[in-house]
C-alpha positions as CSV (number, residue, x, y, z in Angstrom):
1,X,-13.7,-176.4,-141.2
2,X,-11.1,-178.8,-142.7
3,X,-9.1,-176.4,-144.9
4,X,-9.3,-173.9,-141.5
5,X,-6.9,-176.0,-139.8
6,X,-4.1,-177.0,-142.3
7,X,-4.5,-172.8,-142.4
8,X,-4.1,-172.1,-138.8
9,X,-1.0,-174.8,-138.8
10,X,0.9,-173.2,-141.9
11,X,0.1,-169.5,-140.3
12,X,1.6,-171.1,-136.9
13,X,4.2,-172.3,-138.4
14,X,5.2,-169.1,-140.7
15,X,5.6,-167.2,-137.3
16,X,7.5,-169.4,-136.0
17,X,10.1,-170.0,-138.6
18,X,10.2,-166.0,-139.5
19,X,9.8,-164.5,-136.1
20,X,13.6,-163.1,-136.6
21,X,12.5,-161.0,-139.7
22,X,11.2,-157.8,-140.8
23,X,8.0,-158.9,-141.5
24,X,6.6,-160.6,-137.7
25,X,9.7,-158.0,-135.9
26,X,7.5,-154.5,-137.4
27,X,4.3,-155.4,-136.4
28,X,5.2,-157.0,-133.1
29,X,6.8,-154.0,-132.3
30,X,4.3,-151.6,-133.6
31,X,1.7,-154.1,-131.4
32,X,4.4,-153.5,-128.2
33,X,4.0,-149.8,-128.7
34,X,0.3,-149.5,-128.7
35,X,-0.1,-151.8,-125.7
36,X,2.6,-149.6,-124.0
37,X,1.0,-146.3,-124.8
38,X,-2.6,-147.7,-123.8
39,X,-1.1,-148.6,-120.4
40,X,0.1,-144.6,-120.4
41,X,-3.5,-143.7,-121.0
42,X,-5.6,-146.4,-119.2
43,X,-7.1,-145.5,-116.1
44,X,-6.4,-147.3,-112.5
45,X,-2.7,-148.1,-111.7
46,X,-2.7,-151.6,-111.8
47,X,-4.3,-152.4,-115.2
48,X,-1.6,-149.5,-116.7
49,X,1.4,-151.0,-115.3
50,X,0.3,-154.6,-116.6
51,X,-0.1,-152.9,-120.1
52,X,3.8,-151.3,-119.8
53,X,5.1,-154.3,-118.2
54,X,3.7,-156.8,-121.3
55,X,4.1,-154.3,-123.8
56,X,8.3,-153.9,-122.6
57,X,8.6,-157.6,-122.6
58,X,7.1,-158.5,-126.0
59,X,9.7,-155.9,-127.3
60,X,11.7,-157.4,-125.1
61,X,11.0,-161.1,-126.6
62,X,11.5,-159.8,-130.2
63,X,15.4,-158.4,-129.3
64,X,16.1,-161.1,-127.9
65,X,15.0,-163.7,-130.5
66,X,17.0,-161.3,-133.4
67,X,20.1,-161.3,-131.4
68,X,19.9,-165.1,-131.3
69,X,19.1,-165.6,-134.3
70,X,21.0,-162.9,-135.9
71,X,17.7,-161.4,-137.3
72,X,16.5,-158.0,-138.9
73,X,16.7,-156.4,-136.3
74,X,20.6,-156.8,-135.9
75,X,21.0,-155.6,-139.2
76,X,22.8,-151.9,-137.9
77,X,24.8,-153.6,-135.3
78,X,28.2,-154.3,-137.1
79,X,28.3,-151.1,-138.8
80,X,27.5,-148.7,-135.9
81,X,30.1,-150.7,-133.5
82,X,32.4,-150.4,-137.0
83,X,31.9,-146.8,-137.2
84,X,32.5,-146.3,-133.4
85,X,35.5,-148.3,-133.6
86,X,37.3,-146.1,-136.2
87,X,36.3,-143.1,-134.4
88,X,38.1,-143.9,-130.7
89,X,40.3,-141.4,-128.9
90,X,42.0,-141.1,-125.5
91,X,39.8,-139.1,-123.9
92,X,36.3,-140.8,-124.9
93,X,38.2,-144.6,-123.8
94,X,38.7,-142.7,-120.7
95,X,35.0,-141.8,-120.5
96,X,33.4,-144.9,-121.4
97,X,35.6,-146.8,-119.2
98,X,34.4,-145.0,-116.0
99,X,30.9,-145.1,-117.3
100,X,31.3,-149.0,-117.6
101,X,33.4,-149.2,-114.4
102,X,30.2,-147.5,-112.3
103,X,28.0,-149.9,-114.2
104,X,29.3,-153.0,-112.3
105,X,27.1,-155.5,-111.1
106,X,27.7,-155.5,-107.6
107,X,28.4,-151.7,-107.7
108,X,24.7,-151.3,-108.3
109,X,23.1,-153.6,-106.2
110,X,25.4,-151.6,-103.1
111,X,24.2,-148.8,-104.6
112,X,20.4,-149.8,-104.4
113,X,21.5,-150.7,-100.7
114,X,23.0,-147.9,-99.5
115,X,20.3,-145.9,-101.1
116,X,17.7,-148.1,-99.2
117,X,19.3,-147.4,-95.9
118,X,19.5,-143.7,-96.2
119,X,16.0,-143.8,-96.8
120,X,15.3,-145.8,-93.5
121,X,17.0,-143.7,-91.5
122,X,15.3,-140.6,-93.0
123,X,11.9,-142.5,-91.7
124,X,10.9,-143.7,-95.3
125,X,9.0,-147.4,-94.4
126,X,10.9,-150.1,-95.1
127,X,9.1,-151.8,-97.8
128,X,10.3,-148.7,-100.2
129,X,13.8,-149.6,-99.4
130,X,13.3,-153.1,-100.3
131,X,11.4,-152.7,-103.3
132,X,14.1,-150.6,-104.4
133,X,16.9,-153.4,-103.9
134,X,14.5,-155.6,-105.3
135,X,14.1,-154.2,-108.7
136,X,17.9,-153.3,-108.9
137,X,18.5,-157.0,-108.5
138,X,15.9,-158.3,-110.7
139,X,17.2,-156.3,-113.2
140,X,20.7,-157.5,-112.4
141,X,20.2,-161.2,-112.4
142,X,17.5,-161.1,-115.7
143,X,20.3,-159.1,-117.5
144,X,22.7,-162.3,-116.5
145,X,20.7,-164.6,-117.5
146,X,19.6,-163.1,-120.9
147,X,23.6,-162.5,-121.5
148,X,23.8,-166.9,-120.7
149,X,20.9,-167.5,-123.0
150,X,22.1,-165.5,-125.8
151,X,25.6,-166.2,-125.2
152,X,28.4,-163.9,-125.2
153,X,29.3,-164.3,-129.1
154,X,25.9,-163.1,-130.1
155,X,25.4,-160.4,-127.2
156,X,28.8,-158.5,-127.3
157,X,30.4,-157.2,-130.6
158,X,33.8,-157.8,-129.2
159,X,35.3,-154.9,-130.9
160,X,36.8,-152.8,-127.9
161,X,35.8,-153.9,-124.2
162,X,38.2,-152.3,-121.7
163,X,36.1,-153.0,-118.6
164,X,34.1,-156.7,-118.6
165,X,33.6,-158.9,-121.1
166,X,31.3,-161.8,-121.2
167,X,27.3,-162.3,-120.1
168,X,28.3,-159.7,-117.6
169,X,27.2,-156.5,-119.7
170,X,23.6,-157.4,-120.5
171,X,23.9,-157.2,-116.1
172,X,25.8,-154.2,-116.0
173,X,23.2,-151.9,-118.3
174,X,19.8,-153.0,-116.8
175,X,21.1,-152.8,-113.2
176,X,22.5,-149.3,-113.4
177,X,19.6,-148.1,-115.4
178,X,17.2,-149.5,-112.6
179,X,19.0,-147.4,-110.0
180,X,19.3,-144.4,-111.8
181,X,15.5,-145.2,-112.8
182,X,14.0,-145.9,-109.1
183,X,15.7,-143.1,-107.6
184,X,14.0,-140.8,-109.8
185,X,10.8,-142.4,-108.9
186,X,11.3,-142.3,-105.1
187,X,12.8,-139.1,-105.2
188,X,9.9,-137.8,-106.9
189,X,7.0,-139.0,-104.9
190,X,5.2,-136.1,-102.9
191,X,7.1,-133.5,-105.4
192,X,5.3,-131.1,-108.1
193,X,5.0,-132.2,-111.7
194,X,8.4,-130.1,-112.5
195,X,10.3,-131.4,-110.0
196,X,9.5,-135.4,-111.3
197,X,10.0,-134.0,-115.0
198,X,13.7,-132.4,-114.2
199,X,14.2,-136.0,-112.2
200,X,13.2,-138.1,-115.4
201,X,15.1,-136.6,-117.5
202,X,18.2,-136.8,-115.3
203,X,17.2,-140.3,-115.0
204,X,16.8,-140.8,-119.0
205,X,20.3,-138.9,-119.7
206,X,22.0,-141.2,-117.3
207,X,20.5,-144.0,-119.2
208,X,21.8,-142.0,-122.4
209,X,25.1,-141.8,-121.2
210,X,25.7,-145.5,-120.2
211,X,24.2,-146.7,-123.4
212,X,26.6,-144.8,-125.4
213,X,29.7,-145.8,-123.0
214,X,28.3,-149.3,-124.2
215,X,28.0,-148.7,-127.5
216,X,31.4,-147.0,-127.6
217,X,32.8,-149.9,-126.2
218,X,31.5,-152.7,-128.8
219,X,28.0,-153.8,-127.2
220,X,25.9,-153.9,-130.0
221,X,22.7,-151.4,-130.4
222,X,20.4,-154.5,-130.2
223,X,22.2,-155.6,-127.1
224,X,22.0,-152.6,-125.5
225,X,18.7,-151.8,-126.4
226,X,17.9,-155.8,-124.5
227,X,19.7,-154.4,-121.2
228,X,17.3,-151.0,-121.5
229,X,14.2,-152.6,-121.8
230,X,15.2,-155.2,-118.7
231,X,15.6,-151.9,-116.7
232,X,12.5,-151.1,-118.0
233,X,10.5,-153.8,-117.0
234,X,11.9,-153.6,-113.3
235,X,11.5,-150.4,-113.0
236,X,7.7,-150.4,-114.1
237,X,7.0,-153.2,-112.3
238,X,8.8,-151.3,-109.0
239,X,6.9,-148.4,-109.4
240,X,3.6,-150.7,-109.3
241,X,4.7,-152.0,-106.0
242,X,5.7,-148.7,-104.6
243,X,2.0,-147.7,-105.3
244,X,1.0,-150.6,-102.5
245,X,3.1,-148.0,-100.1
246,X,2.0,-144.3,-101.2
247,X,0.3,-143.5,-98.0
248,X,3.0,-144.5,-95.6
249,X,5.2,-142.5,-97.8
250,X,6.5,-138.8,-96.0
251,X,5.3,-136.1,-97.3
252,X,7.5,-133.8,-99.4
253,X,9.1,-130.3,-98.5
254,X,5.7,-129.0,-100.1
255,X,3.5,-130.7,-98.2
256,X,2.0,-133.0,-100.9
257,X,0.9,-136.6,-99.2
258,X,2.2,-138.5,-102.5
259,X,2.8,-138.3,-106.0
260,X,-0.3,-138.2,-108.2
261,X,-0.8,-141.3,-110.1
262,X,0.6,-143.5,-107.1
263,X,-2.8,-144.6,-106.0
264,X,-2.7,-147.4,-102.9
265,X,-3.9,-150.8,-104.1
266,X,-7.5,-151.4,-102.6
267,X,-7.7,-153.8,-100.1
């Protein structure tokens, strides 16, 4: 029992000194993706959006504490915003400038609110609309605060930023990817199986697309990969909440009473 101890202290301690290398970032990530793909296969709504929501934030965790640290996992980030930087033109600064320009903070969240009163007035219950705004915000002011914590030195590359510079882009991603994210998921509930896939995907090539206009313009991959993975989170734990709701949710063109999978909480 006495040499357990001084073992448990020097494996503590070992984690904590090398979290920002390859050999805690692999497993904690490979641990991240079979906790995420359980809570894809796990019966009961609840218990399966816990399992996403933990598994996106340990990945999360691990990002975060590379960029600080300028771990392993940064390791690509200076030569892909170096090879990006020698490949620029006209027309892509054009591109990604737009992209970035619709990514704005507050352009989301009145986004999320405009959204959230068309649905109102098309007789969609309120608490849809808010959960909506909700998660757009969440994801909004946890981007802001991950771009304080890990500073803007760290979090942007700096090589070419034409439309914000700062803590503001960490915002910018995960915001935008939340609305493009909980519109697919509204707009699919009470729709068949092909009509949610073709919304997904749109939804994932929007995500695409803004991540590249950020990479294009100097974020680094780590960074950008941080801002996903907030939009993740809100948007998993969004689409929990708008399983509270299914019932009261209208009933597609087809006449399906809600998506399958969107089970209402008991009680």
């Amino acid at each position: 029992m006495s040499g357990t101890v001084p073992l448990v202290q020097e494996m503590v301690t070992e984690v904590m000194t090398e979290t920002a290398t390859m050999e805690i970032a692999l497993p904690v990530l490979g641990i991240a993706l079979a906790v995420f793909v359980a809570g894809m296969v796990v019966t009961g709504s609840g218990q399966a959006s816990g399992l996403r929501t933990a598994a996106l934030a340990l990945a999360l965790g691990i990002v975060c504490i590379h960029i600080r640290d300028g771990g392993w996992l940064t390791g690509a980030d200076r030569p892909i915003t170096s090879v990006l930087a020698a490949h620029h033109s006209a027309g892509l600064d054009h591109l990604a400038t737009v992209g970035i320009a619709l990514g704005a903070p507050a352009g989301a969240i009145a986004a999320a609110a405009a959204a959230g009163i068309v649905l109102i007035r098309r007789g969609w219950p309120v608490p849809v609309a808010s959960i909506m705004l909700g998660a757009v915000m969440a994801a909004v002011f946890a981007g802001a605060a991950l771009g304080t914590v890990l500073g803007p030195g760290q979090a942007v590359a700096g090589v070419w930023q034409p439309g914000d510079t700062g803590n503001a882009v960490l915002a910018n991603l995960a915001g935008t990817a939340t609305v493009l994210g909980m519109a697919a998921v509204i707009a699919g509930i009470g729709r068949r199986r092909t009509r949610r896939t073709l919304l997904a995907a749109a939804a994932v090539i929007g995500v695409v697309a803004l991540a590249g206009a950020r990479l294009y313009a100097g974020m680094p991959l780590t960074g950008v990969a941080a801002g996903v993975l907030v939009a993740a989170i809100c948007l998993t734990v969004g689409q929990a909440l708008l399983a509270m709701f299914a019932s009261r949710v209208p009933p597609g063109p087809l006449g399906a009473v809600s998506e399958p999978g969107f089970v209402p909480a008991p009680g």
